[in-house]
C-alpha positions as CSV (number, residue, x, y, z in Angstrom):
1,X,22.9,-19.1,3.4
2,X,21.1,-17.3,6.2
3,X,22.3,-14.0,5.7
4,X,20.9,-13.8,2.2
5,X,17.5,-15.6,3.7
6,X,17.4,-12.4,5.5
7,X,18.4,-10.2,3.3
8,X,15.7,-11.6,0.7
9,X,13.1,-11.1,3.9
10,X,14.2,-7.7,4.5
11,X,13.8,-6.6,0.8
12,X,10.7,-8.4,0.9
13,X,9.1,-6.4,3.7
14,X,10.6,-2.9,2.1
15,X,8.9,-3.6,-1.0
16,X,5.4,-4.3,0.8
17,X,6.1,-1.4,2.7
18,X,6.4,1.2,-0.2
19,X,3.5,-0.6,-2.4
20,X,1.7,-0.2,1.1
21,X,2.4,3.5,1.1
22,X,1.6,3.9,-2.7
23,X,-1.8,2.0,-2.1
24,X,-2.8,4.7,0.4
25,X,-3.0,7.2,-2.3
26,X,-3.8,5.7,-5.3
27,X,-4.6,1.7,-5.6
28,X,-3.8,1.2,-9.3
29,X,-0.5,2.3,-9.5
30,X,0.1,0.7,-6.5
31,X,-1.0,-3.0,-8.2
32,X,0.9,-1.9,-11.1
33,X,4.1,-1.2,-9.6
34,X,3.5,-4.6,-7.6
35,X,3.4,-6.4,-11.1
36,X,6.3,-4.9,-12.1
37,X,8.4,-5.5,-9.0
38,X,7.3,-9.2,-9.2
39,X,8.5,-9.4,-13.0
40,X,11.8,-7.9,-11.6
41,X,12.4,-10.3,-8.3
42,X,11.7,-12.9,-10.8
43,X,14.2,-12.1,-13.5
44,X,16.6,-11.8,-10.4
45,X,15.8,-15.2,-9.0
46,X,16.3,-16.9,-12.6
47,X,19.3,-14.9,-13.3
48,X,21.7,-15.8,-10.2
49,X,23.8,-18.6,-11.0
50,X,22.8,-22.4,-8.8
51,X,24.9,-22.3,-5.5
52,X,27.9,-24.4,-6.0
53,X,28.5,-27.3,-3.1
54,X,31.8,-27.3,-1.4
55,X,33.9,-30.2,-1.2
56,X,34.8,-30.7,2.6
57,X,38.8,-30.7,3.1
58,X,40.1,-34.2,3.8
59,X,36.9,-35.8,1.8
């Protein structure tokens, strides 16, 4: 559970770090690209199954 916390906080910060970099040269593409990057982290967030509770051994 923490390791894909941070993993979603890594990508996170990768992703604001290249729109950063694309905003330096040319705003607009840089807010497109962020709309489009949101529509895909969406799409990814609906599309992963619900995490499935374990039952504890001896319960």
């Amino acid at each position: 559970m923490v390791r894909n916390a941070v993993l979603t906080v890594l990508e996170a910060v990768c992703l604001l770090a290249v729109l950063y970099g694309v905003a330096l040269v040319y705003v607009p593409a840089a807010l497109i690209l962020g709309g489009a990057l949101g529509v895909v982290a969406a799409e990814q967030k609906l599309a992963r199954p619900p995490a499935a509770h374990r039952k504890e051994p001896g319960s």
